[in-house]
N, C-alpha and C positions, 0 to 999 in steps of 0.2 A: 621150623618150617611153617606148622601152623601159625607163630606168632604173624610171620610177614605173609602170610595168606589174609590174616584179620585186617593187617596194615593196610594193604592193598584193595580190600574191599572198604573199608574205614575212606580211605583216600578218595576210592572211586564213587562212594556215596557222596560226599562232600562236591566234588567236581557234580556229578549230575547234579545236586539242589542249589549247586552255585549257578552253573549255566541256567536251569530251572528260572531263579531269581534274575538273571539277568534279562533273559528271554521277558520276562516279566515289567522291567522297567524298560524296556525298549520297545514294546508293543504299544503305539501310539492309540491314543482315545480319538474317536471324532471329535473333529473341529467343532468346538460350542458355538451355535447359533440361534438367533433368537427367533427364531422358525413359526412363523404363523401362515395362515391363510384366510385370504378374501373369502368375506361372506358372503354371498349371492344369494340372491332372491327374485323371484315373478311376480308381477301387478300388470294387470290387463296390457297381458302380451306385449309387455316392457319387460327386457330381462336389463337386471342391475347387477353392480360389482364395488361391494366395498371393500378400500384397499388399506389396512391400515398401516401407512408405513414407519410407523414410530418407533415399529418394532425394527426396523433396519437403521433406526436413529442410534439404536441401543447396538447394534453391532458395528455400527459406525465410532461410535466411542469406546467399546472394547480394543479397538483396534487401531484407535486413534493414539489411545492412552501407552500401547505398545511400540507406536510409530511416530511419534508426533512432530516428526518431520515430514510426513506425508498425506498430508491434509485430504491435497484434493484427490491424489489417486487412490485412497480408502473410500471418501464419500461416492465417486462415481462408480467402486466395486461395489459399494456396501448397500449405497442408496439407491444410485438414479439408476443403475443396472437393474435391480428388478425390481423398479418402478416399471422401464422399458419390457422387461420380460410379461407385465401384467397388461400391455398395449398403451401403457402413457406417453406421449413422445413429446411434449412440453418440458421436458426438463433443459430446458436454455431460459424457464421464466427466473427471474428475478432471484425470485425466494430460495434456489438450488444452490444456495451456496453453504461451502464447508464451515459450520461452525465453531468455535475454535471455545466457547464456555463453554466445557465440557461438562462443567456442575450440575451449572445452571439447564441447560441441555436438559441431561438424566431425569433434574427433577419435574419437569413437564413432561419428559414421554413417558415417566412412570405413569404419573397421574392422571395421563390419558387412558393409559392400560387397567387404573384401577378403575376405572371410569365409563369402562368399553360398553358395558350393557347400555346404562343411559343412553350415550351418545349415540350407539347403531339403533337403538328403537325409536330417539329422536329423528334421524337420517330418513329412517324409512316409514314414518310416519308421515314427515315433511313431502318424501316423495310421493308417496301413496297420493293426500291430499292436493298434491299439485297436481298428478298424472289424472287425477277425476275431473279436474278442471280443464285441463289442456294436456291432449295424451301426443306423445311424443317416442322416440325410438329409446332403447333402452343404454346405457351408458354406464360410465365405471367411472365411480366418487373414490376420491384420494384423500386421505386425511394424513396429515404433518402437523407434527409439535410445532413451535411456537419457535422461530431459530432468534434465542438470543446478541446473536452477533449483527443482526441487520437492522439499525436503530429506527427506521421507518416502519418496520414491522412489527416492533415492540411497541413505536407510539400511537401507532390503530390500532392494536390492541386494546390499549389504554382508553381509547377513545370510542371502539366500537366491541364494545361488552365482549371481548373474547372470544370473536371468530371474525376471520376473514374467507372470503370468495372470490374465486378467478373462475370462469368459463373459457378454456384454451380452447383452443380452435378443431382440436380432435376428438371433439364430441364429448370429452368429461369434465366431472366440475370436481374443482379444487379445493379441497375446504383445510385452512390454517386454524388451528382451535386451540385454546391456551388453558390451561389448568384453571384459569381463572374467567371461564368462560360461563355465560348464562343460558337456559336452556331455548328462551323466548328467542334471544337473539341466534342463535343455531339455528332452531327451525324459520324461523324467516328469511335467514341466509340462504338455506337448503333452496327454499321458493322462490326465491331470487334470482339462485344461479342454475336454477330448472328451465325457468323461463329463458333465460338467456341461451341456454343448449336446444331449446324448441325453437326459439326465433331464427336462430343462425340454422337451423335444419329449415324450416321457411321459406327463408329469405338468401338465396342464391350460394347453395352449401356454403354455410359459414362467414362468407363476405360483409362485414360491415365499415362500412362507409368511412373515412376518415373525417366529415365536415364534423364541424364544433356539434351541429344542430341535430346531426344525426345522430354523434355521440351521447347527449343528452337524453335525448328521445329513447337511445338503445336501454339508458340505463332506467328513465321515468316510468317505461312500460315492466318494465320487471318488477320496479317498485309496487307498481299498481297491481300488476299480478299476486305480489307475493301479498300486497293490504288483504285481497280479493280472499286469498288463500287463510290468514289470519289476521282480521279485520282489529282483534283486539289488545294485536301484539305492536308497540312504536319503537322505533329507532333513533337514534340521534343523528343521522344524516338526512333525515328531511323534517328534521324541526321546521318551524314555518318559521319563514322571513318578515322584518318587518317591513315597512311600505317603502322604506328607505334604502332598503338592501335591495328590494324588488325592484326599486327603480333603477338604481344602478347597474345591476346586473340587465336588466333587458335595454338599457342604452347601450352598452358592449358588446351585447346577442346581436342588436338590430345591427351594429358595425361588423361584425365579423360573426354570424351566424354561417356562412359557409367556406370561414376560416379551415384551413388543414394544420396548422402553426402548432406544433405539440408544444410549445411552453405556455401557451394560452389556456391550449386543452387542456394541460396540464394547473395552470392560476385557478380555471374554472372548479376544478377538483380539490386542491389544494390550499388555494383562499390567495390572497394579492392584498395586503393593507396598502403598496402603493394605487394599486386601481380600484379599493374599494369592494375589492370581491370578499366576500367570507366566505371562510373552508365551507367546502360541498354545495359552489354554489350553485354545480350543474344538476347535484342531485335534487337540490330543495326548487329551482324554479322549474326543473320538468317535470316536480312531481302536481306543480299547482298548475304546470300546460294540463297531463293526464287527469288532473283532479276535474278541471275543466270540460274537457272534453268527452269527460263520459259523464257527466252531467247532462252535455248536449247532446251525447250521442245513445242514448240508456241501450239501448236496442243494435247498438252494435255488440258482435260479439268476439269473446274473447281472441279467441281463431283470427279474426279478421283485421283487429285495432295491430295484432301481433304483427300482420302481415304488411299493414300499411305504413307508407312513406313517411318521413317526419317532418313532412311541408303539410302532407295532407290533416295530419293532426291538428297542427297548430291552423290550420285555414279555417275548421273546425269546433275552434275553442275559442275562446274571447283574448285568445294573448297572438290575433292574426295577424296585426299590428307588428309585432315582430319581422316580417315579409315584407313591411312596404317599402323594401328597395327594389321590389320584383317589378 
């Protein structure tokens, strides 16, 4: 009797550290995420928001790699969902799309992440320095890896040192940054696409103009801002043209300066060897209209060139000529 008394307890240990063990493997761990938060910060009563979402790039490819038949409805849980949850509502731009190098992918958004301090003290240096010059409402910057799958956005990459900039229409600026980015051209960006979020707060909440001439203007007055902002810092989209590019291009302005024709607008940005246009050619002759014009104008001021028409500039500058169809 005692023997199957021992049995019985023997048996019944066993059952409890089995059940024990299994209770054990069945209790699920939280969902791994790669959980970060925006950094925010105040400068004269501008409240900002950086959003880094490279880190949802990286849960995007966990998740991808588990699923990869389901591309897009991981990026739009993973990504543009709480992009949207931080107030971004731009994610129909371009760049929103599911990338499918996953590698390649990883190895940019690491590199952003190992790279985080630079880049936010670059950010908010940029803004700092702009907001003294031209203070504006405060706004929420989004920084994204570099999406190897969209091959226009890898060859401005290539072409403009490692960061791109959008100004969407809901008051933030977008910054695309690539592991292989330089710091000069970052902070220039930043002033760039500062200017651009103060203008459209300006100028008829957000509204800017579809005409060729406007476009130009939109983009020359940024430039000029961001020179204003760091005078010693150059880019390669407004290298100077030679007399020959110059000419060309303002015979095609004077024809269709208040063209709406997006494959134009598009040539002017892009370059046209059948029409003689070279890539950026709207950014390099508006930055010689604005280089112009506040030569003539010194004493105007930053506030006010920001706010004005893009007839009124050029009426202004020595390139008025451009008008004489008026």
């Amino acid at each position: 009797m005692k023997n199957i008394f021992i049995s019985i307890l023997l048996i019944t240990s066993v059952l409890l550290l089995t059940s024990c063990s299994n209770d054990s493997v069945k209790t699920e761990e939280p969902e791994k995420k790669n959980d970060h938060k925006p950094v925010t910060f105040t400068y004269s009563d501008q409240d900002f928001k950086i959003v880094p979402s490279y880190y949802d790039y990286l849960t995007y490819i966990e998740k991808t790699r588990e699923n990869p038949t389901k591309l897009k409805s991981i990026f739009k849980q993973s990504v543009l969902k709480s992009l949207e949850e931080e107030g971004f509502t731009a994610t129909d731009y371009f760049i929103f799309q599911p990338p499918n190098n996953l590698d390649v992918l990883e190895g940019k958004a690491k590199a952003l992440i190992e790279g985080e301090n630079e880049i936010f003290k670059a950010v908010k240096e940029s803004i700092q320095e702009s907001s003294d010059m031209l203070p504006g409402e405060g706004k929420p910057i989004i920084i994204t890896p570099t999406n190897p799958s969209i091959p226009s956005v890898t060859y401005s990459m290539e072409r403009m040192n490692g960061v791109l900039g959008f100004s969407p229409n809901d008051g933030s600026i977008l910054l695309i940054i690539d592991s292989t980015y330089e710091k000069e051209s970052l902070l220039y960006t930043v002033a760039h696409e500062y200017h651009h979020t103060v203008n459209k707060e300006l100028n008829q909440n957000g509204y800017i103009s579809s005409f060729l001439i406007d476009r130009i203007l939109f983009e020359a007055k940024a430039d000029a801002f961001a020179e204003m902002v760091y005078p010693n810092i150059e880019v390669p989209w407004t290298k100077p043209l030679t007399k020959e590019e110059e000419k060309k291009i303002l015979y095609i302005l004077n024809n269709n300066y208040d063209s709406t024709n997006k494959s134009l607008i598009d040539e002017f940005r892009n370059g046209s060897p059948d029409k003689g246009l070279p890539i950026w050619s709207n950014y390099r002759i508006g930055n010689k209209i604005m280089h112009s014009f506040l030569a003539k104008n010194p004493d105007v001021s930053i506030k006010e060139w920001t706010e004005m028409p893009a007839k009124e500039i050029i009426q202004n500058s020595d390139y008025k000529d451009i008008l004489r169809r008026e």
